[in-house]
C-alpha positions in Angstrom: 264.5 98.6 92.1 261.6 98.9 89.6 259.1 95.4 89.9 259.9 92.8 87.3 256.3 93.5 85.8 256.8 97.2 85.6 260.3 96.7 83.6 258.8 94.3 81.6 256.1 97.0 80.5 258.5 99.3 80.0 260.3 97.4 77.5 257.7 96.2 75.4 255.1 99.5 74.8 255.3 103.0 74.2 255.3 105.4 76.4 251.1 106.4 76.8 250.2 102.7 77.0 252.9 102.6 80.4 250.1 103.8 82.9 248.0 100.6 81.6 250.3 98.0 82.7 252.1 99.6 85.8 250.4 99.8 89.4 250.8 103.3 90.9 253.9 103.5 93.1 251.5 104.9 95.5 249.9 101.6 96.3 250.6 100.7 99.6 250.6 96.7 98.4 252.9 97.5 95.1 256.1 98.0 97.0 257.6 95.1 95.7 257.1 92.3 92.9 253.6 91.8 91.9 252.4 88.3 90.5 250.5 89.0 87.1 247.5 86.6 88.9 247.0 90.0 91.2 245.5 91.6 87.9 242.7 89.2 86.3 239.3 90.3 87.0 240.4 94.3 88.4 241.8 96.5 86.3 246.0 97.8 87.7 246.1 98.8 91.0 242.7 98.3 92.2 243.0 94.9 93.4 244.6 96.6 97.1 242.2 99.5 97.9 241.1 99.8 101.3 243.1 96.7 102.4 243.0 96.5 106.1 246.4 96.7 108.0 246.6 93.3 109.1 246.4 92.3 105.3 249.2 95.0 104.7 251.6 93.6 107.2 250.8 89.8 106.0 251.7 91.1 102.4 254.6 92.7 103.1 255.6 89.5 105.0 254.7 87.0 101.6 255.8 90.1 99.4 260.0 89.7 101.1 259.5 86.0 100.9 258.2 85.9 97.3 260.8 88.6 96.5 263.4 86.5 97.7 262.3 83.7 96.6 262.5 85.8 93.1 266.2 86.8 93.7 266.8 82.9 93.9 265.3 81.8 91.4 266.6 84.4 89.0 270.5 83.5 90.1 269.5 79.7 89.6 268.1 81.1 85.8 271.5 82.8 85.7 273.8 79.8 86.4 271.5 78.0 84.0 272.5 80.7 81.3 268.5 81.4 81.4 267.5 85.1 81.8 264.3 85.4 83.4 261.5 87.1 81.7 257.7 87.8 83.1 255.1 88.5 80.5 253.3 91.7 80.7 249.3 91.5 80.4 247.7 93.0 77.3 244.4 94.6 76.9 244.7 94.6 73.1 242.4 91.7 71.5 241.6 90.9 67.5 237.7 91.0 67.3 236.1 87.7 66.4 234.3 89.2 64.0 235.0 90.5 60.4 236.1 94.4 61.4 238.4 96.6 60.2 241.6 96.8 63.0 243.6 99.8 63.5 247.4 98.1 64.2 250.6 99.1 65.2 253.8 97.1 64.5 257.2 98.2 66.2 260.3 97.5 66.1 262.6 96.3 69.5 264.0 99.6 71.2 262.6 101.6 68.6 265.8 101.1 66.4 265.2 102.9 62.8 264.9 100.1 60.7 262.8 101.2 58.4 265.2 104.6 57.8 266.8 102.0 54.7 264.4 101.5 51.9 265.4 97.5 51.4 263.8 96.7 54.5 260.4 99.2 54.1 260.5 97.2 50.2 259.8 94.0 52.3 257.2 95.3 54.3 255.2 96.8 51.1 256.0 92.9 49.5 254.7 91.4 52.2 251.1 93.5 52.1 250.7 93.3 48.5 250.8 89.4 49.1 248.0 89.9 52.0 245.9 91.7 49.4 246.1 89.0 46.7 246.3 85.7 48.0 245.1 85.7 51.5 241.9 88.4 50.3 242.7 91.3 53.7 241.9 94.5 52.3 244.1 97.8 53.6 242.2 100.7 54.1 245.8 102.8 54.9 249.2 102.5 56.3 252.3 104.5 57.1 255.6 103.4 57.6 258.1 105.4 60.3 261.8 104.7 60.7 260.6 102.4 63.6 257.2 101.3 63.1 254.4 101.5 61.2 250.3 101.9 61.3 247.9 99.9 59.5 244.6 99.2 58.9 243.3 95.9 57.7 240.7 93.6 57.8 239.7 90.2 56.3 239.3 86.6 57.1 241.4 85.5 59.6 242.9 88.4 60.2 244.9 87.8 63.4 246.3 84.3 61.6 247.1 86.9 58.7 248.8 89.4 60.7 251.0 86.5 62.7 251.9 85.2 58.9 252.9 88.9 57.9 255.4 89.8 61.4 257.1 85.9 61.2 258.0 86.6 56.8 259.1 90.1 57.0 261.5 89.6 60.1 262.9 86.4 58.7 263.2 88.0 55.3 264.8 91.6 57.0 266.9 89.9 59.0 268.3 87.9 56.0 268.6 90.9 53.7 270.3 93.1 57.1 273.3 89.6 56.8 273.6 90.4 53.1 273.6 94.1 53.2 276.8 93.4 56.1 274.4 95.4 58.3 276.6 94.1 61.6 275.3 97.2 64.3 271.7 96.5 63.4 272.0 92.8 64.1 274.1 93.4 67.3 271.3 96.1 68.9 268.8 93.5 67.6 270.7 90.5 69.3 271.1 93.0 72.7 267.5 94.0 72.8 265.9 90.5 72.3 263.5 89.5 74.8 264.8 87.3 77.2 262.6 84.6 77.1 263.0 84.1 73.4 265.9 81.4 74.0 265.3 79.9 70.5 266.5 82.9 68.2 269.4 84.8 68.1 267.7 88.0 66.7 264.3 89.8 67.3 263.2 92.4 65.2 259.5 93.2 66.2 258.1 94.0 69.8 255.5 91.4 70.7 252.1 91.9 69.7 250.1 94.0 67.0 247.9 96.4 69.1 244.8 95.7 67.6 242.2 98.1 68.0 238.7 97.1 66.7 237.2 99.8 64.0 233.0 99.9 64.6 232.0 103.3 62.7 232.9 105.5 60.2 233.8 108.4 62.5 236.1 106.0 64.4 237.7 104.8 60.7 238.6 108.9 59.8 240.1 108.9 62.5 242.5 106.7 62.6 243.2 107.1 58.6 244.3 110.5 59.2 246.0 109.3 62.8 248.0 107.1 60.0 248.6 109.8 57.6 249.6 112.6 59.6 252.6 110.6 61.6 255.1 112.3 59.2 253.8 115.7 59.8 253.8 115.2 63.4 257.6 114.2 63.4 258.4 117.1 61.3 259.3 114.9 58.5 256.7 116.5 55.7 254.9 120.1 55.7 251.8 117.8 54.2 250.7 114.1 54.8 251.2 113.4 50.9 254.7 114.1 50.8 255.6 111.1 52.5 256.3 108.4 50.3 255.7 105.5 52.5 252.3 106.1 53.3 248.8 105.9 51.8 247.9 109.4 52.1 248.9 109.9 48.2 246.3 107.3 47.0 243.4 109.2 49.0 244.5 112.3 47.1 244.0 110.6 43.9 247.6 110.0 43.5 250.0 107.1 42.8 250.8 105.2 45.8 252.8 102.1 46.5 250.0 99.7 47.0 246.9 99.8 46.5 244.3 100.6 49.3 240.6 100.4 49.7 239.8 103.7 49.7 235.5 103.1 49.2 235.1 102.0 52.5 232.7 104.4 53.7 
């Protein structure tokens, strides 16, 4: 049985970021259920290197008890009509200062949302109300079936970004009850995190995976990261001939938002 903080990781990030926030099932002190405290200040897995036997067999010891201690408390949840849910560490932070942020938005189990064009409309809503009343510029942006890339900055831009994932999954989960969309709203029901006892539905994974932007070279990058996601699916032969993206607006073409393109 896979650790409650491994399955946790699992379930909320693709698959390159899983070697992040797993420990190595090498590690003679990761046999069992790992307490997040065991990661601040070491980066996964180093915390047990070189531990001496003695401090093996005493962890073994506390690792049963605490994993039985875990097996009771997660039947006490149960009887409760609680699921239990342990939050997986993140090394993804919004700068304090005014930078541009590469960030990725996904949606739960990777469902294809976005394969209807109502719900993509209230995405490119939602960003054209960013732009003109709460002054975050977009440099570019795709969006996939299942999630989309961005890149932003502005004032506040974490606030922003918070505003932006609470409106569109409100408003997408209303239009999915018009639109009859029942299978949608019963995978989004099944894959809801467990902790999130106040909702019936969740539509986006937690978190934005904001990566801070310092240089030009860094910027390229990650426009034409954004742009060529079609191409790499197969989708397009070239980056322009997706419609939901901004790669048509840095070939001097009509897009459907606007984008700082003059950034350089």
């Amino acid at each position: 049985r896979a650790p409650a903080l491994e399955r946790t990781a699992w379930r909320l990030l693709p698959p390159h970021d899983l070697q992040c926030t797993t420990t190595p099932s090498h590690n003679v002190l990761s046999s069992t259920n790992i307490p997040t405290h065991a990661f601040q200040g070491s980066s996964p897995g180093t915390h047990c290197l070189e531990a001496p036997a003695s401090a093996v067999f005493h962890n073994n010891q506390t690792q049963e008890a605490g994993a039985s201690e875990a097996v009771r408390s997660e039947a006490r949840a149960s009887e409760r009509g609680v699921r239990h849910f342990t939050m997986a560490r993140t090394r993804y932070r919004f700068s304090s200062e005014q930078r541009p942020h590469f960030l990725t938005n996904t949606i739960v189990a990777w469902l294809p949302v976005f394969s209807y064009p109502d719900y993509a409309n209230i995405i490119l809503d939602s960003w054209r109300f960013l732009q003109s009343k709460r002054d975050i510029t977009i440099l570019a942006w795709v969006i996939m079936e299942n999630h989309l890339h961005w890149i932003a900055t502005g004032p506040e831009l974490a606030k922003r970004v918070g505003e932006f994932k609470s409106y569109t999954a409100k408003t997408i989960l209303e239009k999915m009850k018009q639109n009859n969309a029942s299978i949608l709203l019963q995978e989004l029901e099944y894959y809801k995190l467990r902790h999130r006892v106040d909702q019936t539905y969740q539509l986006w994974q937690e978190g934005s995976h904001p990566k801070v932007i310092e240089c030009d070279e860094v910027c390229w990058q990650k426009v034409e990261y954004t742009h060529n996601n079609p191409l790499r699916r197969g989708f397009v032969d070239q980056p322009e001939h997706w419609r939901y993206s901004s790669a048509r607006s840095y070939m001097g073409m009509p897009g459907l938002i606007d984008v700082c393109r003059d950034w350089r």
